[in-house]
C-alpha positions as CSV (number, residue, x, y, z in Angstrom):
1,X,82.1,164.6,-65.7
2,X,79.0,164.8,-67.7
3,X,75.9,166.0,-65.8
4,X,72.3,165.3,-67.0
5,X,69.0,166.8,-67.3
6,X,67.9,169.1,-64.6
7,X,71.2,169.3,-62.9
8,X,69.6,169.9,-59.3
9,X,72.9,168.5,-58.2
10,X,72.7,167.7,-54.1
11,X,71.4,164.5,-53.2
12,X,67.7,163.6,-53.2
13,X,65.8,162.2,-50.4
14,X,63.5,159.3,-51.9
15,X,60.4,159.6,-51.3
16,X,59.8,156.8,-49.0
17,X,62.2,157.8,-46.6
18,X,60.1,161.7,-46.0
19,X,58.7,162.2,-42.9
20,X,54.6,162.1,-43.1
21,X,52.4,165.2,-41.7
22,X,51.3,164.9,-38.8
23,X,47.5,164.5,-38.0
24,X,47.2,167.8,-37.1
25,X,48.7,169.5,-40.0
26,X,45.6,167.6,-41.9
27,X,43.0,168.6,-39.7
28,X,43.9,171.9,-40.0
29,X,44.6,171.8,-43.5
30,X,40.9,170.7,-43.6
31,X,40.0,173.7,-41.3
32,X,41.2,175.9,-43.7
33,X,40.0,174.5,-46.6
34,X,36.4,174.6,-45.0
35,X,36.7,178.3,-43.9
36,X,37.9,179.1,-47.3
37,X,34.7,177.4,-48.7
38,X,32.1,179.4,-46.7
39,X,34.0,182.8,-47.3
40,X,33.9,182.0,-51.1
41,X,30.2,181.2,-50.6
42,X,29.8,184.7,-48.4
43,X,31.5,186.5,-51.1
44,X,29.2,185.2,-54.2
45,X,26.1,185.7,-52.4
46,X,27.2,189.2,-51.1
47,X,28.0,189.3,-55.0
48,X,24.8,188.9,-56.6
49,X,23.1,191.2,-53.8
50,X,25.1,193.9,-55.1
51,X,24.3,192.8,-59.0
52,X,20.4,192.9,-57.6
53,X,21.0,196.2,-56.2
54,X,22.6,197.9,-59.3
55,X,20.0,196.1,-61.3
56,X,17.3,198.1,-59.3
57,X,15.0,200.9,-59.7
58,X,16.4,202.4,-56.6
59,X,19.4,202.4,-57.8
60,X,18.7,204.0,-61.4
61,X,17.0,206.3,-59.5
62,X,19.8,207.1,-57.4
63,X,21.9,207.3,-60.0
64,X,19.8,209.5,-62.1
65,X,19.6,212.0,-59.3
66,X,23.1,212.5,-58.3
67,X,23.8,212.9,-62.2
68,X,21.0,215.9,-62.4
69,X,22.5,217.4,-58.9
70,X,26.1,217.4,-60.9
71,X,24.3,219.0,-64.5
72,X,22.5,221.4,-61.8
73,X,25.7,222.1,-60.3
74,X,27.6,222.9,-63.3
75,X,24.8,225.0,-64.4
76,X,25.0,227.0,-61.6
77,X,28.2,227.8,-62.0
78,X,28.2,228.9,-65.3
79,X,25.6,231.3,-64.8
80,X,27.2,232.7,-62.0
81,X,30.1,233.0,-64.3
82,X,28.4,234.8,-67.2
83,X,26.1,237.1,-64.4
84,X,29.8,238.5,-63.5
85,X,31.1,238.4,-66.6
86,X,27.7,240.8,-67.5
87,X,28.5,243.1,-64.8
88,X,31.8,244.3,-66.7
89,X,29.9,246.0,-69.1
């Protein structure tokens, strides 16, 4: 027997004959759809706060400093290496 397209086989229910959602599957649907708004809208602002902030002198500054504590740190070292090294001779 020759099958067509799609073969799904089964039978289908027509569309006419589904049950319809409840009202409170659309209220909460809309619930959902609201909170999902205003913590997309919380996330973009809280966004562009933090593109402010790393925009910022404060920031840079920040930044700048915790970079020069690293060099400082690394310098440091090195001289405490070569001050021992020094001492074997």
């Amino acid at each position: 027997m020759p099958r067509g397209r799609g073969g799904g086989g089964g039978r289908q229910v027509p569309a006419s004959s589904a049950p319809l959602a409840s009202p409170s599957y659309y209220e909460t649907v809309g619930q959902l759809q609201q909170a999902l708004r205003e913590s997309e809208k919380k996330r973009f602002d809280l966004e562009d706060k933090l593109y402010e902030y790393n925009k910022s002198d404060k920031f840079r500054a920040k930044l700048k400093c915790a970079k020069l504590k690293k060099y400082l740190k690394e310098i440091c070292e090195s001289e405490r290496r070569a001050h021992l090294r020094n001492q074997g001779y």
